[in-house]
Structure formats: structure tokens, C-alpha cells
C-alpha positions in Angstrom: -41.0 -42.2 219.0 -41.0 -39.2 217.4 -42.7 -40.5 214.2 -45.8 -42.0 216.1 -46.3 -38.3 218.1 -46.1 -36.7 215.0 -49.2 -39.3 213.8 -50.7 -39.0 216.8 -51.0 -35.3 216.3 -51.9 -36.1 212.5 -54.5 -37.9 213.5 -55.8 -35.2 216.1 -55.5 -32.5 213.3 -57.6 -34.6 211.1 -60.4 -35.1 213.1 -60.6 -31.5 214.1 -61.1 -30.8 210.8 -63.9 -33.0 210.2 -65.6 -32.3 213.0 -65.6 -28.4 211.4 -67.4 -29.5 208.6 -69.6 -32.3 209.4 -71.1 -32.6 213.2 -75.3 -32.6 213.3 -76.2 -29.8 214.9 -77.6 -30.2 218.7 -80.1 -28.1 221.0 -77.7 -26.9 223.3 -74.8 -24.4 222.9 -71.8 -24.7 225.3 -68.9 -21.7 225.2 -65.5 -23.6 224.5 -63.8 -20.2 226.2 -65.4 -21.2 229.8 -63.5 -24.6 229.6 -60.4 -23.6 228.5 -57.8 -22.2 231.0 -56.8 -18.2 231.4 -53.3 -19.6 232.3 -53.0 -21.1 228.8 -50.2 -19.7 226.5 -52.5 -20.1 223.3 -55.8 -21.7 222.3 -57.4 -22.0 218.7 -61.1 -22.0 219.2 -64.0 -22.6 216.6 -67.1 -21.1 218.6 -69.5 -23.0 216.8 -68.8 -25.9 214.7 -72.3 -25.7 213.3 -72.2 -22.6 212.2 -69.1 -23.0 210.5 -70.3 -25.7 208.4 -73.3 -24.2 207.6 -71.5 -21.2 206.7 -68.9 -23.3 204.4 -71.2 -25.3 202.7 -73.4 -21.7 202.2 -69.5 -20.5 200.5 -69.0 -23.9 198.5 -72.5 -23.2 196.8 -71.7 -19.5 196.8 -68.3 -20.8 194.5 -70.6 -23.5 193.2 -68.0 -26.2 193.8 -70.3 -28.7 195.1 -68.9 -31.0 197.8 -68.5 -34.6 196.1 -69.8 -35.9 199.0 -71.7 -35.7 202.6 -68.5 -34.6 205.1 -70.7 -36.5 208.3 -70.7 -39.8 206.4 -67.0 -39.5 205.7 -66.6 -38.3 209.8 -68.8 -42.1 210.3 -66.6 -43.7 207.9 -63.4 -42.2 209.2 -63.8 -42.0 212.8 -66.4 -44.2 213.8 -67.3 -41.1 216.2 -70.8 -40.5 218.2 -71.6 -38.5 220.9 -70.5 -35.0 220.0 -72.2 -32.2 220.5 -71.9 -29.9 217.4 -73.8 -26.6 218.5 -71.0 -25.7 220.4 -67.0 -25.1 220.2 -64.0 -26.8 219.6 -60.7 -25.5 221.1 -57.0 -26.6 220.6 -55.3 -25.3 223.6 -51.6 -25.5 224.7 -50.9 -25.0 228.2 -47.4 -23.7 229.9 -44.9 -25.3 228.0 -43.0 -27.0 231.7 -41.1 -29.3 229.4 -39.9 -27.9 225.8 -38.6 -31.1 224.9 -42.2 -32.4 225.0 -44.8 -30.3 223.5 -47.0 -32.6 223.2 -47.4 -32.7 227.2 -48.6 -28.9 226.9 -51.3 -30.0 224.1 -54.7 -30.9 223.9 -58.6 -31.0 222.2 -61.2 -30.1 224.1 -63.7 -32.0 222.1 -67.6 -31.0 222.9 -69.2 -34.2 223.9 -73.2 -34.8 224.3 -72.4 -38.4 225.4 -68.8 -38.7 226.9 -69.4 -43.3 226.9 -70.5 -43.1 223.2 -67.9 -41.0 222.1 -65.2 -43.2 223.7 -67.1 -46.3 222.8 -64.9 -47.1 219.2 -61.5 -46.0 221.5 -60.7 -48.8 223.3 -60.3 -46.6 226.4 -58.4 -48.5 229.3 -59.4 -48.2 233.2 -58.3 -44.5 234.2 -55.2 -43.4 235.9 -55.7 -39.9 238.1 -58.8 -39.8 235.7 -57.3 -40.0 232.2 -57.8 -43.1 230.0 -55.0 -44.1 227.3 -57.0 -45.1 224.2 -56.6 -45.8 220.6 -57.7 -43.1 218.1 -59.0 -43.8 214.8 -58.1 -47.2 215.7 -54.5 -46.9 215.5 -52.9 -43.9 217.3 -52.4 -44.0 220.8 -53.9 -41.1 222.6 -55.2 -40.1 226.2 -58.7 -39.2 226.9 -60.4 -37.4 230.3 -64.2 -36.1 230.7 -64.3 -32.3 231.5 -67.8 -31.2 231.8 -69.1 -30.3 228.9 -65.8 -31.7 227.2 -63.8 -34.3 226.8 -60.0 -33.6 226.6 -57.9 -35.2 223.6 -54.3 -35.3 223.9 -51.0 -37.5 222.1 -49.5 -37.4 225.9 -51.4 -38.2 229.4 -49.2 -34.8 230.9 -51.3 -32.8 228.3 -55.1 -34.0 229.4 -53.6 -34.1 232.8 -52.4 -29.9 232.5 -56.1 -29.4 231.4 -57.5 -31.0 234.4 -55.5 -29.8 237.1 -56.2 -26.1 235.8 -60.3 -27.0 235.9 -60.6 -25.1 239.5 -59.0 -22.3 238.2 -60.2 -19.0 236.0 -61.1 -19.4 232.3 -60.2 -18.0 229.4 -63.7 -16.2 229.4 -62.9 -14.2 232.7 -59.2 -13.1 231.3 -60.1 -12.0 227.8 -61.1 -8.1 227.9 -64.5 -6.8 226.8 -64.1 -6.6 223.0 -62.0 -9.4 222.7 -65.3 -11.5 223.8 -67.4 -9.2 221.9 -65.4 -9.8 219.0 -65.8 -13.8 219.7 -69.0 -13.8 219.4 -69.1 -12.5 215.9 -65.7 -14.4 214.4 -66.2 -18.3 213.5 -62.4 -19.2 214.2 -59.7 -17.2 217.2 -56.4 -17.8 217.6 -55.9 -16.2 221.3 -52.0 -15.7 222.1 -51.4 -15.3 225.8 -48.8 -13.1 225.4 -48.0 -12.1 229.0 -47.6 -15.5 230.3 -45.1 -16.5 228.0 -43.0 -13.5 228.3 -43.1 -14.4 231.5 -41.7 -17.8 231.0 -38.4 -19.1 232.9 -37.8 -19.6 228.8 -38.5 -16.3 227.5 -37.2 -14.8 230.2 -33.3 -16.2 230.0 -33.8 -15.1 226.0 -34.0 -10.9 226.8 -30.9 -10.2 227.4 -29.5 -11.3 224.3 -32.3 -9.7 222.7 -31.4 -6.3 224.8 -27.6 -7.0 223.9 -28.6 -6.3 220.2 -29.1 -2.8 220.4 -31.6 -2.5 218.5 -34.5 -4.4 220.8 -36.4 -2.9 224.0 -37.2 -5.8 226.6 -39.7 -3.4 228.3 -41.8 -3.6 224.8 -42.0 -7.2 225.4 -43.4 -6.7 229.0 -45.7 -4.4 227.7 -47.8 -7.1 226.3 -50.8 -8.5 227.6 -52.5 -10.6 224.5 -52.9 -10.9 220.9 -55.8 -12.4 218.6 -56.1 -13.5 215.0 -59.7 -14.0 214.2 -61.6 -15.0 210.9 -64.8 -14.8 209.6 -67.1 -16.0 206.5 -69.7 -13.9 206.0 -72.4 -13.2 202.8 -70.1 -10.5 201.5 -66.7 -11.9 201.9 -64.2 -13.0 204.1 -62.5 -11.0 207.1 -59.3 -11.5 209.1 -59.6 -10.0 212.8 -55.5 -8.9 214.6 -55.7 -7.4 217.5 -53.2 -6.9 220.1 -53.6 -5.9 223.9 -50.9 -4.0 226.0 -50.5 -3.9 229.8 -52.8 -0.6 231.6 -50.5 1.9 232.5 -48.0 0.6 230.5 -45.7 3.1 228.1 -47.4 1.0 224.7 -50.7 1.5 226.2 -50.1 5.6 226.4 -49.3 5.9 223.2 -52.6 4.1 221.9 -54.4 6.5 224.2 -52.7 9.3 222.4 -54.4 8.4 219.0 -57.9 9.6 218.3 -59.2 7.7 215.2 -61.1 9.1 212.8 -64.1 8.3 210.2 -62.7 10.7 207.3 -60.6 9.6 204.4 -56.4 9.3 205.3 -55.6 9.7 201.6 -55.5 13.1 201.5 -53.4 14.1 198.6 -53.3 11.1 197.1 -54.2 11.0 193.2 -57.4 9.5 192.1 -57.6 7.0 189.2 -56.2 3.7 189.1 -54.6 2.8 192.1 -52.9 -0.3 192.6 -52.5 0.2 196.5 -53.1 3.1 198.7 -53.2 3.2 202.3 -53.1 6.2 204.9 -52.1 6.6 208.8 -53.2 9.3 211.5 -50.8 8.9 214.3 -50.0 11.5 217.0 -47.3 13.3 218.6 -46.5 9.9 220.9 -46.9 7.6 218.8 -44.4 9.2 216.6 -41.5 9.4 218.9 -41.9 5.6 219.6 -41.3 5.4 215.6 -38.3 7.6 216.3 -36.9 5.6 218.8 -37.1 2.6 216.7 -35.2 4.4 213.7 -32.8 5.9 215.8 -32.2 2.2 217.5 -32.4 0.5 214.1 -29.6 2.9 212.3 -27.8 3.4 215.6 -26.8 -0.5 215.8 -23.1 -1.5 214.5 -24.5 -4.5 213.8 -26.6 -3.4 211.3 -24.1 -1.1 209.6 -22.0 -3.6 209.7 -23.6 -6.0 207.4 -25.3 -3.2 205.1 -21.4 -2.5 204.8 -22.1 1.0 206.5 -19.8 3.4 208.3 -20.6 2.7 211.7 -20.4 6.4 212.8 -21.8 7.9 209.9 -24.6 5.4 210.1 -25.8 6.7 213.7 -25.5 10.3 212.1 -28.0 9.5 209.4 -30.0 7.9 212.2 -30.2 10.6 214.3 -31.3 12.7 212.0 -33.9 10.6 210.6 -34.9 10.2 214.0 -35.8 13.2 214.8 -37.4 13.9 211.3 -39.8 10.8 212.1 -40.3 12.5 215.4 -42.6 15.5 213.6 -44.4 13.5 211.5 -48.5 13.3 212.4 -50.1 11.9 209.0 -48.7 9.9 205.9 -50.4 8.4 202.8 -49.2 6.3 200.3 -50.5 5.5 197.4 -48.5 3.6 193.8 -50.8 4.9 190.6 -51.4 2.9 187.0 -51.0 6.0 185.1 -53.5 7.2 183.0 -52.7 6.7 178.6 -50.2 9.7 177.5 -49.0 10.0 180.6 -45.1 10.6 181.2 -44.7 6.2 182.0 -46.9 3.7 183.3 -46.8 4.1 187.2 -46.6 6.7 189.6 -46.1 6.6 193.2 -47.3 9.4 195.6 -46.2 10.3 199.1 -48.0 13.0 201.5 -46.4 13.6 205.2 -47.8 15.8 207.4 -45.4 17.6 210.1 -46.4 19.1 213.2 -45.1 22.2 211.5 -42.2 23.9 209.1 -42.4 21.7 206.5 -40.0 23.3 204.4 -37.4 22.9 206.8 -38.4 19.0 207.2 -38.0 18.8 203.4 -34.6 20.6 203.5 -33.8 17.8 206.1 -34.7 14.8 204.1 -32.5 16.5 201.9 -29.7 16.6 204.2 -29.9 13.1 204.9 -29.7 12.1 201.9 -26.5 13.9 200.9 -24.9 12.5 204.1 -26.3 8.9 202.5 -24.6 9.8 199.6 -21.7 11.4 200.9 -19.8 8.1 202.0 -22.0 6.7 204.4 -21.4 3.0 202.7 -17.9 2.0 202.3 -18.1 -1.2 199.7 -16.5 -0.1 196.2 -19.2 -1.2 194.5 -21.6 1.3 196.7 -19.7 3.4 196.5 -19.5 3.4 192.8 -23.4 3.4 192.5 -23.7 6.8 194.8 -21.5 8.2 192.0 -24.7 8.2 189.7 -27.0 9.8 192.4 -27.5 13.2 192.7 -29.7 15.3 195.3 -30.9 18.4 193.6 -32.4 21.1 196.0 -34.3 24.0 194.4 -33.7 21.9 190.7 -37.2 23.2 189.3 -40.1 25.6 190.4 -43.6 24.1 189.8 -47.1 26.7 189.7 -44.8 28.3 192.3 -43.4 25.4 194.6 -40.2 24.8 194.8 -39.0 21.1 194.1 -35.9 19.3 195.2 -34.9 16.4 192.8 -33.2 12.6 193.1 -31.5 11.7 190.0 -30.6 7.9 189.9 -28.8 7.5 186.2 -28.8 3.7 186.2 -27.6 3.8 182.9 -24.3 4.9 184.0 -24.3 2.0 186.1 -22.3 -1.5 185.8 -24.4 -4.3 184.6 -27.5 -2.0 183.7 -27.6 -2.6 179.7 -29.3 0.0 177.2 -31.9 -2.7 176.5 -32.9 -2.7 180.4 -32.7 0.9 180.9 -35.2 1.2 177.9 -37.4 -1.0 179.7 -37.2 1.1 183.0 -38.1 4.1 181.4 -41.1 2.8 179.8 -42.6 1.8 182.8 -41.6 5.2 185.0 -41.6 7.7 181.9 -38.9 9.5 180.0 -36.9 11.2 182.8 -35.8 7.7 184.5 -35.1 7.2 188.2 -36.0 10.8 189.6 -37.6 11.4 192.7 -39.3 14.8 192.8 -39.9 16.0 196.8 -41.5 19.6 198.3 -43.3 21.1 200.7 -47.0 22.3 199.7 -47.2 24.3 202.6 -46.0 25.0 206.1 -47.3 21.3 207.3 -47.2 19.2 204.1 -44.4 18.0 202.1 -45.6 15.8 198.8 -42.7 12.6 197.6 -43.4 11.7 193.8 -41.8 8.8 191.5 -42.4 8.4 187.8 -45.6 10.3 186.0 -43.0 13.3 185.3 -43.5 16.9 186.1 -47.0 17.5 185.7 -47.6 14.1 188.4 -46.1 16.5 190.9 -48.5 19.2 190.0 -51.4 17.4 190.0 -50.3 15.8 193.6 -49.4 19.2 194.6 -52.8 20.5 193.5 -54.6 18.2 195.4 -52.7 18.8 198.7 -53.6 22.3 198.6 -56.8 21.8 197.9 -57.3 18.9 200.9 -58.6 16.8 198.8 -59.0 13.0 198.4 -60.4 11.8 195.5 -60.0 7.9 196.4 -62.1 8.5 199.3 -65.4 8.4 197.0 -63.8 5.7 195.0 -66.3 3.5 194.6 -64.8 0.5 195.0 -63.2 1.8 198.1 -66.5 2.9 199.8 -67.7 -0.7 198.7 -65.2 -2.5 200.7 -65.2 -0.1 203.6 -69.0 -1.3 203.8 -67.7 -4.1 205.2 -65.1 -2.7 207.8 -65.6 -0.8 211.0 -65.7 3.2 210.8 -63.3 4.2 212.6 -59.8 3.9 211.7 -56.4 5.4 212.4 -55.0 3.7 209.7 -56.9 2.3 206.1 -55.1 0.2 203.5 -56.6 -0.9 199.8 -55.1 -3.2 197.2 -57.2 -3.4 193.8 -55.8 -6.3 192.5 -58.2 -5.5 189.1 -55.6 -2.5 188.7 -52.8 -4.5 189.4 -53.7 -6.5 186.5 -54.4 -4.0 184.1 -51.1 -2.4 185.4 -48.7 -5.7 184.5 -50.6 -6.5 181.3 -49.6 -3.0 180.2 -46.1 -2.9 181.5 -45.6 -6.7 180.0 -46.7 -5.2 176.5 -44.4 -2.0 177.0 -41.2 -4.5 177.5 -42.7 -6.8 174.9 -42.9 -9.8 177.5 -45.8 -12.2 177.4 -48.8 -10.8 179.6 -50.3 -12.5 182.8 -53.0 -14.4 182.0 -56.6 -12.5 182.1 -58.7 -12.7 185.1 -61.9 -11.7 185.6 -63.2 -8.3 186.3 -63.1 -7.5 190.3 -64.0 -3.9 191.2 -63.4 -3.9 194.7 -60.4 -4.6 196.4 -58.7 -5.8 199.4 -59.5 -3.4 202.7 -58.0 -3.4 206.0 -58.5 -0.6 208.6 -56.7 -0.3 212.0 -57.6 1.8 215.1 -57.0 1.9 219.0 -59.5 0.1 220.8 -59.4 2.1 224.6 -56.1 3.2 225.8 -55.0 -0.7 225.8 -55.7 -2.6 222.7 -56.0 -2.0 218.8 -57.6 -3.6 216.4 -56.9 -4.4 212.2 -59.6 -5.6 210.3 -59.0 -7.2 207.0 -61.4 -7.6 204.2 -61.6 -9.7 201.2 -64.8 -9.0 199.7 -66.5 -12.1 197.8 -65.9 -10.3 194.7 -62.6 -11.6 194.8 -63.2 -14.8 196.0 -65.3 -15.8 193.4 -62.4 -14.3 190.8 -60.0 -16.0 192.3 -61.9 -19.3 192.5 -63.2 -18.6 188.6 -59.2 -18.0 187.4 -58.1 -20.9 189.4 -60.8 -23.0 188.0 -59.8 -21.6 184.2 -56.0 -21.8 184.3 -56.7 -25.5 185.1 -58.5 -25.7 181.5 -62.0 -25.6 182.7 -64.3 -26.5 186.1 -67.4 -25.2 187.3 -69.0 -22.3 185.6 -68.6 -18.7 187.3 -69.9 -17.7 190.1 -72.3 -15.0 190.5 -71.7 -13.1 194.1 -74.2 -10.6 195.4 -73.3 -6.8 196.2 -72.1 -6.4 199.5 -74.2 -5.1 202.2 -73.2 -3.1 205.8 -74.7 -5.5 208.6 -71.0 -7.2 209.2 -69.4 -3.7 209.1 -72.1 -2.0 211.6 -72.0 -5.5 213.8 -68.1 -4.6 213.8 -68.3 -1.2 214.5 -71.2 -1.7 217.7 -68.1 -3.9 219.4 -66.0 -1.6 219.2 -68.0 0.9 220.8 -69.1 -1.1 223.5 -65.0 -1.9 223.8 
């Protein structure tokens, strides 16, 4: 029984996807969302299957990897399938899960249908029962059918057209989504809509919270904060972006700290060296959102649980804890970036932290300090930890830099068991001369600066540029290239130059004379993704990948399988998608 569900939703699948790529496009467009139910737990929704193919075949050009063949004559071929209409959209939806040993009875299509009698006219439909038909999909797989308005409902179990149809009197998902969420609809081609609030809500999820609150380290209330989430994705002329957003309860405790934030347009990567980057990213929280960060630290290190199986002192643990907590509790800004060092350089990489405190950062920096020796200082209780924090030392005050004073973690890992001359040759090629050692100190009464590898004159040069407020990968230019095609506003930015993560291993595979990757070809832009509150109830991440790097990717997939289509030749990206992005949000 199992076996033929599992075909029957094979076979479902399967024409789902060919009805992406292939339907002829009709006059009329119908809005899957005002068929599908607000009381569904989730629905995956194509808004227009038109567009989407139009837009895939546009991108198999783009990549010029020609389809072999015309997808609607396979569809013909395949299905035998009439009477859809294709300017419209295509949902899979799953309704209250009643019976979890069935899932199937919670599933269905909702197929857009032009002519419900020659759609069904290849199924074999029998006489209906309660108005849903068993029929015989693809000729083989036994499935159950109903007409809903513009629809027709497709489902491996009769329960699951029937949970569709019973909810038809009732509100749709187009009257429960909130303003940007259908704003943001109308722009993405594919939506997976989570309805997070009724499934928290669940008998099931429900019986599940206590053992989640018995953990420790888990608040139920953040689970009944939550009102939605949505993971969207789009194919436009300049690449490809993935839409998250999540939406909290008004009023709620989450929903007060997004109201604390106020995003920003300016760079978060203050401080942050220029150069080649291999990923940077920044975040601009607030005093609120901090001390929910807190909480979760203190909860995290406070659990016996966890220091049990880190092999952790139990009491010592929630010491270390606490004080982190209330560290993270100060904390308003931090950027991150890890660096390709530049040739002659003190190693090949270099990683940068900046953190901004509300204030005193030279006492912060004399607490991170504190919590490390207390880290150090027995905290783990395994003989081989303990062994290892033999060979780390905390330094404070170990060296004074154009005037700043620097605190200094020395990890000699080639003191330690296992760690052979031969590998700790290798490690110091990569993060220079000196080895393990973490340099830490505060710039100035708000900023303290974290450096790793690069050597001394790293630190200076990060330490130079927090002074100074400056952030040079701001007016990157690959950076402002991708951020063409991402909203404004952000309280959080991320980038990830995979071209520099090339260069980056082909150098450090040459400095521990190990064969290089293979060569790929030239992208200058990298990934982007940007994050901000949307209101005081939602926020949004947007996730870029511009086409620079899909045609790369597609050109080194196509070479390291010895040969293929020629390169692709993308066009430079333009704003339209990043200004269409950045109007919904307002209007959010």
C-alpha cells in the first residue's frame, strides 16, 4: 500500500513539473492564493506557470543549453493532458494534518483547469462520491479528482480533495497573508508559504513543548510567537534570488524586538579590511535584540545537558555563560569578514572581527579576556582537553600597537599530541609565521577589533581603519554590483566571492604542495544576501546569485565533464529587480 502512495505521489510530482515548463499560455489569469485555504499548514505555489517557462527557457538560452526537445509535446506524450489553463498558478497544498499516519489525506494539486471534462477526459473518472471522482492518472495510478472553480483538485487520497472542498466556504490564503507577503508574490515565480501558527497550534505540536521546555535550553513562548514563514524564488535577467521571510504575532515579545531595529542603507562593514575577501558580512542590531541573543547564550551554556556532552563542568559552564551573556547583552554592531592576504604578507588568510558596544569597550575586551581564562582554567574536565588548554595561553597587555594596547591567544599546536612538524609547517603557511594567535583590543571606548593570521601589522591596518570609520568593501565593486540587485535597506548584508575563494585555495594548495582545484572561470561578483525588519512584525532576507555565477558554474560544470556547450556570455546586471524589491518593502 505504501509503495503504490508513494507512486501515486511520484506521479503527481511529475506532472507538476511538466506542467512548469510546458502549458500554452491562455487569456485569462486566475490567482492560485484565492483557491487555496488560510487554514492550510503549507502550500507551494507557482503564480504563473507561463511565466515560469518563458522565464526558464529565456535562462536555458541565457546558459545556451538548448532543450533537446519541445517540453508540451513530452506533457502530450506523457500525460495525454488538455484543458489546462496555463496563465495562471499551480499550488501544492497540505491541509491540517487530522491523521499523521496518512499524509496523503492532508494533500493535494490544485491544478488550473480551462475545461474541467477535457482535462478528466484520459482519467477514467468514476461517477462522484460527495463530489470527488477516483480516477486513473497517467493511466496507471489511482488518484481522486473534484472541480473547484477555477481548479480542479488532484490528490493520492479522496480525504485530501475532500479537506480542500469542505474548506471552499471559508477564507483564503489571499485574505491571511499580510501586505508584503502578497506584494512579494507578485514579484517571485515560486512560494513556499509555512503556516506557522496553525501548526504550533496543533493537538501534535502542542503535546511536543514540554519536552522541548524540559531541555533547558528552548523557550515555548518563541514558538507561539510565530505567525508565518515564506521561502520564495525568482529568475530574473540578472540572476537568481531566494526570498525568507518570517512573520511573528503583533504584540508579541519577537515582534518588539524587530520594532526595535532601524535598518539602515550605509555599509555594516565598518572596519573591515579591503582587498580580497572571501566572505564578509555585517549586522546592526539594537539594544533588544541583543538581550534576546543573551538569553539564548546564557540558556545555551547554562544547560547540563550541553556541558555534559561537550564533557564540561556543569557549574563552571553556567559561569562562562553568564558572563558571556551579559557581554552579548552590550553588543549593538558586528562585522565579519575572512581576507586572501595580499603577496608578502605575514600568511595567506586573515580573519577580521569589529564589535561595537553600547559603551566601555575596554572593559568588554578585558571581559572576553576573563572568559577565556575561566575556559581555560578547567572549565572542560576530559584528559585530553585538558591536556590541549595546557598549550593555550591568554595574554593581556602582550604588545602595544601605534598606541593600542593588544591582548594575545597563543594556541602552540605544535606542542600538541598528534600535530606533526610536517602539519604544523603547513598551518603556518597558510596563517603566517607566528601560528595560532589571536590578537584582540579595543580601538576606542565603543569598538573592540578580533584579528587571526596576517601578523602584527593586520591588526594595525584593521585598527587604522576602525578609527578612521572606514569601510573600504563598501565601494567594492563587485559588492555594489550585487547589491544592485537586493533591496536598500538592510540590518544585516552578507557576501561570498567565490572568485577569491578560488584564488585563495589554489594558493594555499601550492603553499602545502597539494594538487590545486581545478580553474574556473573568472566571476567578479559574488553571492549577496541582505536582511531587515519589515514593520514591527516580519523580516525579510533576500539572497542573490547574480548570473555571473550561474553562467560559471554552468561553464565549469560543462568543462570538468570534458567539454559541452561553449560559454555563456551574461549581461551586466541592472537595478529594476532591486528597486521592484525595495518599492514592496515600503509599501510593507
Amino acid at each position: 500500500m505504501n509503495m503504490k502512495r508513494t507512486g501515486r505521489c511520484g506521479a503527481m510530482a511529475s506532472c507538476l513539473a511538466m506542467m512548469i515548463t510546458a502549458l500554452p499560455l491562455q487569456a485569462e489569469s486566475v490567482n492560485a492564493l484565492k483557491s487555496v485555504p488560510a487554514e492550510a499548514w503549507a502550500s507551494l505555489t507557482i503564480r504563473n506557470v507561463g511565466e515560469l517557462d518563458n522565464k526558464l527557457m529565456a535562462l536555458s538560452q541565457r546558459l545556451n543549453v538548448p532543450v533537446p526537445m519541445s517540453p508540451l509535446e513530452m506533457l502530450k506524450g506523457m500525460l495525454q493532458l488538455s484543458g489546462v489553463n496555463n496563465d495562471a498558478g499551480v499550488a501544492v497544498v497540505m491541509m491540517p494534518m487530522l491523521n499523521p499516519t496518512d499524509p496523503n489525506s492532508a494533500f493535494g494539486i490544485l491544478v488550473p483547469c480551462s475545461d474541467y471534462a477535457a482535462m478528466t477526459a484520459n482519467m477514467a473518472p468514476e461517477e462522484p462520491v460527495g463530489g470527488v471522482s477516483r480516477c486513473m492518472l497517467m493511466g496507471a495510478e489511482e488518484s481522486y479528482i473534484a472541480q473547484h472553480g477555477n481548479y480542479a483538485i488532484l490528490s493520492p487520497s479522496a480525504a485530501g480533495v475532500q479537506a480542500i472542498l469542505a474548506a471552499k466556504s471559508n477564507p483564503t490564503a489571499d485574505t491571511g497573508w499580510s501586505k508584503h507577503q502578497l506584494g512579494r508574490f507578485e514579484q517571485d515565480d515560486v512560494t513556499l508559504n509555512i503556516n506557522l501558527k496553525a501548526i504550533v497550534a496543533s493537538p501534535m505540536v502542542q503535546g511536543m513543548l514540554p519536552m522541548l521546555a524540559a531541555s533547558g535550553s528552548f523557550n515555548p513562548q518563541d514558538l507561539n510567537d510565530l505567525d508565518s514563514a515564506t521561502v520564495a524564488l525568482r529568475i530574473g535577467d540578472n540572476g537568481i534570488n531566494l526570498g525568507l521571510y518570517y512573520q511573528v504575532a503583533e504584540g508579541s515579545p519577537s515582534a518588539n524586538i524587530l520594532g526595535s531595529v532601524n535598518p539602515t542603507s550605509d555599509s555594516l562593514l565598518g572596519g573591515l579590511p579591503g582587498g580580497d575577501y572571501l566572505f564578509a558580512a555585517g549586522l546592526h542590531g539594537s539594544k533588544q535584540a541583543f538581550a534576546k541573543y543573551s538569553e539564548v547564550y546564557g540558556a545555551i551554556l547554562g544547560n547540563p545537558m550541553m556541558a555534559m556532552n561537550l564533557g564540561a563542568d556543569p557549574a563552571k559552564m553556567q559561569e562562562v555563560g553568564a558572563k558571556a551573556a551579559a557581554l552579548v547583552a552590550d553588543v549593538r554592531d558586528v562585522s565579519f569578514s575572512v581576507s586572501a592576504l595580499p603577496e608578502g604578507s605575514d600568511g595567506l588568510m586573515g580573519m577580521t572581527k569589529v564589535i561595537t558596544f553600547e559603551n566601555d569597550a575596554k572593559g568588554k575586551c578585558a571581559k572576553m579576556g576573563e572568559i577565556v581564562s575561566s575556559i581555560l582554567g578547567g572549565m572542560f574536565q576530559g584528559e585530553e582537553a585538558q591536556e590541549a588548554m595546557k598549550h593555550i595561553k591568554y595574554q593581556s597587555d602582550a604588545e602595544n600597537l601605534g598606541g593600542i594596547s593588544v591582548d594575545q591567544l597563543a594556541v602552540a599546536i605544535d606542542k600538541m599530541e598528534g600535530v606533526s612538524e610536517k602539519d604544523y609547517n603547513e598551518m603556518k603557511s597558510i596563517f603566517g609565521p607566528e601560528g595560532l594567535l589571536v590578537r584582540m583590543a579595543a580601538i576606542d571606548d565603543k569598538r573592540v577589533a578580533v584579528t587571526f593570521g596576517g601578523g602584527k601589522n593586520f591588526m594595525e591596518n584593521v585598527a587604522g581603519l576602525v578609527q578612521g570609520g572606514d569601510a573600504p568593501l563598501g565601494s567594492n565593486e563587485g559588492i555594489k554590483k550585487v547589491a544592485s540587485l537586493l533591496p536598500k535597506s538592510r540590518s544585516f548584508e552578507g557576501y561570498f566571492s567565490l572568485d577569491n575563494t578560488m584564488k585563495f585555495a589554489t594558493a594555499a594548495s601550492k603553499a602545502v604542495n597539494e594538487t590545486p582545484p581545478p580553474p574556473m572561470p573568472p566571476v567578479e561578483v559574488p553571492v549577496g544576501v541582505v536582511g531587515a525588519p519589515i514593520g514591527s512584525t516580519g523580516f525579510q532576507i533576500d539572497v542573490a546569485v547574480p548570473m555571473e555565477m550561474v553562467v560559471a558554474g554552468k561553464d565549469f560544470a560543462m568543462s570538468m565533464q570534458g567539454g559541452g556547450p561553449p560559454p555563456s556570455e551574461p549581461t551586466p546586471a541592472t537595478p529594476p529587480e532591486a528597486e521592484a524589491m525595495d518599492k514592496a518593502e515600503e509599501e510593507g
